[in-house]
RODO-2510 file (C-alpha; in nm, 4 decimals, decimal comma):
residues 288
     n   res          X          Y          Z
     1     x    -0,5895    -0,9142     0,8132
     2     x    -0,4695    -0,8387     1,1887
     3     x    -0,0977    -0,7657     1,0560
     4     x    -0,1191    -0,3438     1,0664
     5     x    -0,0142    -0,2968     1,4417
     6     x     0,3299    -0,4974     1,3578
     7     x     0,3955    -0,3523     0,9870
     8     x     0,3917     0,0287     0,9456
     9     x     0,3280    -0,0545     0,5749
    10     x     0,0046    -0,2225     0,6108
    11     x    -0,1374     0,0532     0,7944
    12     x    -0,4105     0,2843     0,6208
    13     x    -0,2662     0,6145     0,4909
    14     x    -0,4184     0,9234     0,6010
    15     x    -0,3426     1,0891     0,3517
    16     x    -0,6496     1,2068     0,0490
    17     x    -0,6848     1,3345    -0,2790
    18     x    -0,9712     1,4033    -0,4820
    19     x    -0,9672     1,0799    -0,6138
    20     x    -0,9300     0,8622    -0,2969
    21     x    -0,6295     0,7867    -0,0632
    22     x    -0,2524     0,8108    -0,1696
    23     x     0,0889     0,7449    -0,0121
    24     x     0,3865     0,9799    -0,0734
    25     x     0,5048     1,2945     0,0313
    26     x     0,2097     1,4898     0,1866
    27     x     0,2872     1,8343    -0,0857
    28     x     0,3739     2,1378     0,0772
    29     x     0,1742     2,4529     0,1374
    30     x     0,3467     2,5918    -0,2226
    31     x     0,5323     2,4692    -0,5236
    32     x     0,9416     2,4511    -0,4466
    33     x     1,1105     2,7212    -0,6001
    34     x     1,3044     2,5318    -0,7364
    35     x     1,2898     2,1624    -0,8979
    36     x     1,6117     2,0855    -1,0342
    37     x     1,9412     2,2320    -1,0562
    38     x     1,9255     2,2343    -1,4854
    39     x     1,7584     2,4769    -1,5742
    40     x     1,5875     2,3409    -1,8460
    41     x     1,4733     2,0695    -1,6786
    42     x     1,3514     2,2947    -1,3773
    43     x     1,1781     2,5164    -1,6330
    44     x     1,0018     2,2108    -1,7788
    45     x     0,8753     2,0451    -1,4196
    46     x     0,7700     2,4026    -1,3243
    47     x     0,5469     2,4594    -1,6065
    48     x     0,4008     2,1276    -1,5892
    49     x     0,3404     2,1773    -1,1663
    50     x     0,2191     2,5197    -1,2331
    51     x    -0,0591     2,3830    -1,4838
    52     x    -0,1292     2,0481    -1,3453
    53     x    -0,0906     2,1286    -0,9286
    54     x     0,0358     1,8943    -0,6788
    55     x    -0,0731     1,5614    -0,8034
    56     x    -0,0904     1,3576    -0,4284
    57     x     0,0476     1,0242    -0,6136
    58     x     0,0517     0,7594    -0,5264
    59     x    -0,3224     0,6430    -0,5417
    60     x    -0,3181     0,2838    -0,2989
    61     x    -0,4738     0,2844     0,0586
    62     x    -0,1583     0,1409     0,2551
    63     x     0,2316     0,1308     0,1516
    64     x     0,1994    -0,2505     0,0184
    65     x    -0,0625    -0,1908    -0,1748
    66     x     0,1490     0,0359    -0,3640
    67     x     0,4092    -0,2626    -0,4103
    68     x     0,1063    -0,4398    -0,5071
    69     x    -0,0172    -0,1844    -0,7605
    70     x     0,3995    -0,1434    -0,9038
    71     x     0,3485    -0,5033    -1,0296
    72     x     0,0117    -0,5002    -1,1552
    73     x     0,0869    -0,1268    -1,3658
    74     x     0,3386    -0,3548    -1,5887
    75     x     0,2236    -0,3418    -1,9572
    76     x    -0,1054    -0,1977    -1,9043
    77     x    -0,3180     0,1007    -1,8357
    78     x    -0,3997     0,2319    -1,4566
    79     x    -0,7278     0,2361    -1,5372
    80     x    -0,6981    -0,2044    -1,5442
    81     x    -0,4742    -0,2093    -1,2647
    82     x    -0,7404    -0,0323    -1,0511
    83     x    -1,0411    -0,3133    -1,1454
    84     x    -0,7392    -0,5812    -1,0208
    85     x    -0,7106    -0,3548    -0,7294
    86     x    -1,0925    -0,3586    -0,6395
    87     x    -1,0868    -0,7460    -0,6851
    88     x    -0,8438    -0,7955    -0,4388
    89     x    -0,9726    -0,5471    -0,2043
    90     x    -1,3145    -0,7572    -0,2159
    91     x    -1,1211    -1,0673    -0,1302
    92     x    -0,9402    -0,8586     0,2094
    93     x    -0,6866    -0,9728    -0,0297
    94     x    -0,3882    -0,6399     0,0092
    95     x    -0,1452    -0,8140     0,2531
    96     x     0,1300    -1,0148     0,1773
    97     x    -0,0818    -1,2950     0,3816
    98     x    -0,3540    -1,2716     0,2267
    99     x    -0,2404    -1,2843    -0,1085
   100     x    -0,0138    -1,6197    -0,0542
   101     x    -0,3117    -1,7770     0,1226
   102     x    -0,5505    -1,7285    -0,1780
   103     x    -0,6263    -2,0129    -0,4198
   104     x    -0,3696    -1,9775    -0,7235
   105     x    -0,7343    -1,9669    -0,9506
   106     x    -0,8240    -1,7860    -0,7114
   107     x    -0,5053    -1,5090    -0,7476
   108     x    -0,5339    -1,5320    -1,0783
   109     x    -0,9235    -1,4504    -1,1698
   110     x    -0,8565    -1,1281    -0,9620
   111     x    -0,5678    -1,0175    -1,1997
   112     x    -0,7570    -1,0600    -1,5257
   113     x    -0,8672    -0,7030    -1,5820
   114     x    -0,4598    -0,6160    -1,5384
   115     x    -0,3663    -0,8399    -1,8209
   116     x    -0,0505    -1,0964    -1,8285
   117     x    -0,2831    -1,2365    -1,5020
   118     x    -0,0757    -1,5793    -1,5211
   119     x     0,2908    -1,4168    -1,5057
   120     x     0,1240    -1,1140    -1,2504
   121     x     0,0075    -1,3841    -1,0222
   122     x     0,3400    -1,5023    -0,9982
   123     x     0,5186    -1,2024    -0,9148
   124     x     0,2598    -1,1157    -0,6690
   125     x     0,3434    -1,4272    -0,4757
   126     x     0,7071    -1,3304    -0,5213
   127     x     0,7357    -1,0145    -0,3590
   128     x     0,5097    -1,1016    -0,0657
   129     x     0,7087    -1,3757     0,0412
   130     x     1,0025    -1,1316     0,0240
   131     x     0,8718    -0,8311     0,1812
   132     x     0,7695    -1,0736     0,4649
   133     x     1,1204    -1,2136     0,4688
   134     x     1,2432    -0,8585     0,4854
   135     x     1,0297    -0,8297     0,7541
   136     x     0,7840    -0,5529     0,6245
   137     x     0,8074    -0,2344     0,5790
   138     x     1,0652    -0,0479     0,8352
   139     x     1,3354    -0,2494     0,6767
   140     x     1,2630    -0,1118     0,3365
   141     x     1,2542     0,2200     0,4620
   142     x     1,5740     0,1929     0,6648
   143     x     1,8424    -0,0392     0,4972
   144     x     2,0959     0,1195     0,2611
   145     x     1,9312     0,1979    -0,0461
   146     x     2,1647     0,0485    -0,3193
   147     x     2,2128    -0,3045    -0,1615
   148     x     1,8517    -0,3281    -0,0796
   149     x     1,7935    -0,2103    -0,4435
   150     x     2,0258    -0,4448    -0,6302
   151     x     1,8358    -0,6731    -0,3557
   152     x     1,4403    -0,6115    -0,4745
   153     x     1,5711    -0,6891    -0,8338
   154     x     1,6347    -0,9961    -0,7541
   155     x     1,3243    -1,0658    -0,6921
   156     x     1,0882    -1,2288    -0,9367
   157     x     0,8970    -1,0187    -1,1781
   158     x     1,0796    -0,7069    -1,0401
   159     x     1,2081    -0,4846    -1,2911
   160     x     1,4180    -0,1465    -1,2595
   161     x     1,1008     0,0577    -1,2906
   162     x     0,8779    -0,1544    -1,0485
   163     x     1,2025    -0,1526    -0,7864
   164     x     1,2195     0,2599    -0,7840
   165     x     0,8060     0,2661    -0,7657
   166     x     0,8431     0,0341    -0,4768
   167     x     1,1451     0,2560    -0,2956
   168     x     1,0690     0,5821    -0,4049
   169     x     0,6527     0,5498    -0,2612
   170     x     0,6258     0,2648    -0,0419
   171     x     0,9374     0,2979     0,1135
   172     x     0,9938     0,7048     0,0549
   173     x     1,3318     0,6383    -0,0636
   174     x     1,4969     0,8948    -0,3104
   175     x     1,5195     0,7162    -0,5979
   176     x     1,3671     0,8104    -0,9757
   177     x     1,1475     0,6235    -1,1682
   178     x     1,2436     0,6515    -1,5044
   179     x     0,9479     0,5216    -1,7509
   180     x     0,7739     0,5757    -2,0954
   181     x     0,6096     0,8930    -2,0149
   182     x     0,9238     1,0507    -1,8714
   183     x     1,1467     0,9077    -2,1294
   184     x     0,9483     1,0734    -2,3687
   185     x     0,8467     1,3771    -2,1868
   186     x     1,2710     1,4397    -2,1830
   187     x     1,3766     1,3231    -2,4725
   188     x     1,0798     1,5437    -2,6737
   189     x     1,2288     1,8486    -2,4764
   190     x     1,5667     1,7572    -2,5733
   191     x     1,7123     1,6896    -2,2519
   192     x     1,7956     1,2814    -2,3189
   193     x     1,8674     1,0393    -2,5815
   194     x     1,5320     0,8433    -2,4766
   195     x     1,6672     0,5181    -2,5733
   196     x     1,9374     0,5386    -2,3478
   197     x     1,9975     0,2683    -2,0799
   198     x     1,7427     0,2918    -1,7877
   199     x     2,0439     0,3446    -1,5419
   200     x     2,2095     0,6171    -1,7437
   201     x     1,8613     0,8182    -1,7039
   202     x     1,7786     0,7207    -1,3916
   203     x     2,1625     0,8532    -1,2726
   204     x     2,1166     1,1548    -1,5381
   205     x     1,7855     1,2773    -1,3081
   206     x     1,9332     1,2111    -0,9742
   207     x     2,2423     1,4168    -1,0687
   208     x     2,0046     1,7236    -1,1202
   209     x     1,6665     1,7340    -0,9488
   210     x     1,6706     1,9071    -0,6026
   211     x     1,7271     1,6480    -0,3394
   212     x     1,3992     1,6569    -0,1978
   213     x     1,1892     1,3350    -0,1863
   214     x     0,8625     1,5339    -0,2491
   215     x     1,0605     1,6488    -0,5551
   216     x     1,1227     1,3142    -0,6907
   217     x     0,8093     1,1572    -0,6375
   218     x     0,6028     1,4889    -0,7707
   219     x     0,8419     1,5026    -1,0975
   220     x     0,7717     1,0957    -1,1613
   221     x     0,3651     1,2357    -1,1240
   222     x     0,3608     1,5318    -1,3489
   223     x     0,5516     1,2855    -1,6226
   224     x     0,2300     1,0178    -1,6010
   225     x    -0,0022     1,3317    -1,6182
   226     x     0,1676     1,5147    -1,9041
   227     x     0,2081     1,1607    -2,1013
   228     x    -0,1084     1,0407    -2,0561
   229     x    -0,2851     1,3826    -2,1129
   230     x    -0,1171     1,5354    -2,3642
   231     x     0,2492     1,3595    -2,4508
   232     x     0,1312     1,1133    -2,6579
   233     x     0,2439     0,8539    -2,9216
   234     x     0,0453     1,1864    -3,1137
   235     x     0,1571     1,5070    -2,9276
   236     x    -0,0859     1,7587    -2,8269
   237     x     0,1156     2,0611    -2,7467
   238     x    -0,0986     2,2685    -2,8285
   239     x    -0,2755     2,2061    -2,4741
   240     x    -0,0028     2,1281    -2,2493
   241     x     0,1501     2,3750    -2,0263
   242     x     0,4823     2,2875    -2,0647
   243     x     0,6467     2,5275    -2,3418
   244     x     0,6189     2,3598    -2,6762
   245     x     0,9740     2,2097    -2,7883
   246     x     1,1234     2,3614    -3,0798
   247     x     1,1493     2,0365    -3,3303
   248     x     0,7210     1,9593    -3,2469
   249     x     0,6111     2,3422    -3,3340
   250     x     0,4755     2,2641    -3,6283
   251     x     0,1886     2,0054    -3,7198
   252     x     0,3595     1,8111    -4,0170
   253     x     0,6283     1,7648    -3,7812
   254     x     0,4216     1,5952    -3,4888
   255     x     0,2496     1,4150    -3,7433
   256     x     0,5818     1,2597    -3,8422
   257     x     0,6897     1,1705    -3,4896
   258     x     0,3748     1,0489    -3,4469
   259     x     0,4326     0,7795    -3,7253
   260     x     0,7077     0,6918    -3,6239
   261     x     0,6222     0,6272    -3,2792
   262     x     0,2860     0,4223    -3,3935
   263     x     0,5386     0,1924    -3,6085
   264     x     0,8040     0,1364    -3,2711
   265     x     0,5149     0,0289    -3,0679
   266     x     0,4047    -0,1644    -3,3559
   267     x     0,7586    -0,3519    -3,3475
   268     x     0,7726    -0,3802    -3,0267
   269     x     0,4237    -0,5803    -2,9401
   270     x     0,5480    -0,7871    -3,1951
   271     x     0,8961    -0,8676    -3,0626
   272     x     0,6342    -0,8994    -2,6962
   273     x     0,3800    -1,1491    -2,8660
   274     x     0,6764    -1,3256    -3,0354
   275     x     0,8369    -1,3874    -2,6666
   276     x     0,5689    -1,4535    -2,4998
   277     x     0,4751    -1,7528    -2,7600
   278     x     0,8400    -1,8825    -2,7181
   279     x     0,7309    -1,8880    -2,3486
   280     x     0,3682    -2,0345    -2,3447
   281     x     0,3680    -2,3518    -2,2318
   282     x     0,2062    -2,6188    -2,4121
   283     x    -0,1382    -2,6326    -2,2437
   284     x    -0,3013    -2,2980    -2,3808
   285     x    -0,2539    -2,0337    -2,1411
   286     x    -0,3058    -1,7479    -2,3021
   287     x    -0,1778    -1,5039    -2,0457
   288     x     0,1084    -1,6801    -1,9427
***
């Protein structure tokens, strides 16, 4: 939309994967020799790096399409969150600009393949007008990183695991994303309670990884590869190549975890539904 010269983060990255453009840490020429100062941790990250390679995350074409692609990734797959992407990318629709100048219908039919497009729509219209009242990009890049965090969570629809995707990869701020895949990918390996608070993890991590920001972004990838491929609600350790915890060796025993994973998330979409129908307004709007 005209607004790249002025905002660093609406400029195109230049940097590629096999899969299409990402912004991060460019990786460098070999693994680190070392990931994290625990050593079971650092054994765990190396294994996974060592079988999965540098994963170039995060997929968007500029820094605020990251932000944009942080809210959309809430409750649903990457896979949906891309089709939202494409929608809005066919509008010229991946500036803050653009997106408060759309049509709210307008907005809103784009989201629909990211699910929750009502709520979504909202948030999206929420953190534009904030990173333009921030004043783009620099400013998220340069301000002191806890006020400017406590800051971002203020924001509408901006949760503590959207506000470290936004610092840590737009902004290339060291910060860890703590989510489902790493909370399980630790706790399974014994390293966490996985229920703990989000803070208490998110503190635990930054206490031991290296402090490298290619470190922290790269350990937030490998735990979305290793959860999605192979760190399941059902474990399959038999393919991953992170060493097999002790307690999952056996197949009875990921057969029990895995029941007693499937009834959590059971629970849990229908403490979600419950909410969300507590929430709905009167007029049916299903996604709201």
């Amino acid at each position: 939309m005209g607004h790249a010269a002025s905002d660093p983060g609406l400029e195109p990255t230049r940097l590629v994967s096999p899969r299409g453009p990402f912004v991060g840490t460019p990786p460098p020429e070999r693994a680190p020799d070392r990931w994290a100062e625990h050593a079971r941790l650092d054994r765990v990250i190396g294994e996974l790096s060592r079988g999965f390679g540098f994963q170039r995350w995060w997929p968007a074409a500029t820094p605020f399409e990251v932000i944009v692609g942080a809210i959309l990734t809430q409750n649903t797959a990457w896979t949906n969150v891309e089709k939202a992407l494409a929608r809005l990318r066919a509008l010229d629709a991946l500036t803050p600009r653009a997106i408060l100048a759309l049509e709210p219908d307008v907005l809103r039919q784009a989201l629909v393949p990211s699910g929750y497009f009502n709520a979504k729509a909202k948030k999206l219209v929420a953190i534009s007008e904030w990173y333009l009242a921030l004043g783009g990009l620099v400013p998220l890049r340069e301000r002191p990183l806890e006020p400017l965090r406590a800051e971002l969570l203020e924001v509408h629809g901006v949760g503590p695991e959207t506000a470290d995707s936004i610092l840590c990869y737009a902004a290339g701020r060291r910060t860890c994303v703590v989510d489902a895949y790493t909370r399980r990918l630790l706790g399974r390996h014994g390293l966490v309670e996985p229920t703990a608070p989000y803070e208490t993890l998110r503190r635990w991590l930054e206490e031991r990884l290296v402090d490298s920001q290619f470190v922290y972004e790269e350990f937030h990838a490998l735990a979305v590869r290793v959860g999605y491929d192979h760190c399941k609600p059902r474990p399959a350790c038999e393919s991953c190549p992170a060493t097999t915890p002790t307690a999952l060796r056996s197949p009875a025993a990921r057969t029990a975890l895995a029941t007693t994973t499937a009834k959590k998330r059971t629970n849990d979409r229908r403490a979600r539904d419950r909410k969300a129908s507590l929430a709905r307004p009167t007029r049916a709007e299903p996604e709201a």
